[in-house]
C-alpha positions in Angstrom: 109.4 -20.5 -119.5 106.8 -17.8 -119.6 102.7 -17.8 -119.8 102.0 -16.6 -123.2 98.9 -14.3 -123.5 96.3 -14.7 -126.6 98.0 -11.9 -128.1 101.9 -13.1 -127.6 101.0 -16.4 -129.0 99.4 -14.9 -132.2 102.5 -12.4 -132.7 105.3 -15.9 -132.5 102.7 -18.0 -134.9 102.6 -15.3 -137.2 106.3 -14.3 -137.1 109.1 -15.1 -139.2 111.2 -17.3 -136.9 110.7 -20.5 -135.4 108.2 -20.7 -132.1 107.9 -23.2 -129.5 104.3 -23.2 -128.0 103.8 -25.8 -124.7 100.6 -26.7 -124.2 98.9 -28.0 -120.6 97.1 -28.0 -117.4 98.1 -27.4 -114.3 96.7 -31.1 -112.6 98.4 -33.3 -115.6 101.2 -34.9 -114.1 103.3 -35.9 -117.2 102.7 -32.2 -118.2 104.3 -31.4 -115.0 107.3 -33.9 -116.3 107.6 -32.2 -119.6 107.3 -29.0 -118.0 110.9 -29.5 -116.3 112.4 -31.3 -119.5 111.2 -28.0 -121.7 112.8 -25.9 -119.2 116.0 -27.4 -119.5 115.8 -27.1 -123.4 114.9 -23.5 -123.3 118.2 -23.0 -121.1 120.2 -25.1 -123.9 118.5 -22.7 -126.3 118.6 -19.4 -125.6 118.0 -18.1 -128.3 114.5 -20.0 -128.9 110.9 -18.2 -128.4 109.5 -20.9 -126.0 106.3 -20.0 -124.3 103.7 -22.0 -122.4 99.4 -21.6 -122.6 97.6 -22.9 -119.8 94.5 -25.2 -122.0 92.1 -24.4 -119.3 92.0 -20.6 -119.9 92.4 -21.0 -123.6 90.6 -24.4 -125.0 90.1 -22.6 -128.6 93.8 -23.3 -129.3 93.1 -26.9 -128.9 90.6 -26.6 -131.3 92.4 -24.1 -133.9 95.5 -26.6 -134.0 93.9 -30.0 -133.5 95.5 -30.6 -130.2 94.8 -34.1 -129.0 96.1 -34.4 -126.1 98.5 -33.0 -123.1 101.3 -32.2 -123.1 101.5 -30.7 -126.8 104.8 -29.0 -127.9 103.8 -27.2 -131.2 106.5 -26.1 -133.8 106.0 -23.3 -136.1 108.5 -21.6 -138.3 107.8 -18.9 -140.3 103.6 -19.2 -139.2 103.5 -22.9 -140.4 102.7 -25.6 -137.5 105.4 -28.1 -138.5 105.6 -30.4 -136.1 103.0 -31.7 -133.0 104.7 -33.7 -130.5 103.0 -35.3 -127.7 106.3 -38.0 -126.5 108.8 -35.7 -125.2 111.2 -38.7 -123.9 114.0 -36.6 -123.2 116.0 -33.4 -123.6 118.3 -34.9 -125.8 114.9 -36.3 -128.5 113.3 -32.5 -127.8 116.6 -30.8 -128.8 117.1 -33.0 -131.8 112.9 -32.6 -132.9 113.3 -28.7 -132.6 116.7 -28.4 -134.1 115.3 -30.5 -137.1 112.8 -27.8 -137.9 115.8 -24.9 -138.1 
């Protein structure tokens, strides 16, 4: 999974396909967790823009989307956050949440 810049993040939002944003920091251990699980999902989904934003180089996205907490997975399609998650549980429930959105 790649480090998204400010400018690569703006350009999936604002796209016209669905993007998969990770949100974390480096010292969160269950980010660390969710981390692995996403990686395995991006490999089941090739296809899938997934990219990652470390919160401690860029707190305004927090604030833009209301992010509570870490680990965040946000879901946009077509520019519209549709989905937060902060439980990723497993491959299989992170698959199912993202192929919900299609």
């Amino acid at each position: 999974m790649q480090e998204w810049s400010q400018l690569e993040i703006e350009e999936a939002v604002n796209g016209q396909e669905t993007a998969l944003i990770y949100l974390y920091t480096p010292m969160c251990g269950t980010c660390q967790m969710a981390g692995k699980m996403l990686t395995v999902t991006e490999q089941l989904l090739p296809d899938q823009k997934i990219g990652k934003a470390d919160l401690n180089y860029m707190p305004q996205l927090a604030e833009q989307w209301g992010v509570e907490s870490v680990p965040c997975l946000l879901i946009f399609k077509e520019g519209d956050l549709q989905e937060k998650l902060y439980a990723f549980r497993s491959v299989p429930y992170l698959l199912d949440r993202i192929r919900s959105i299609y």
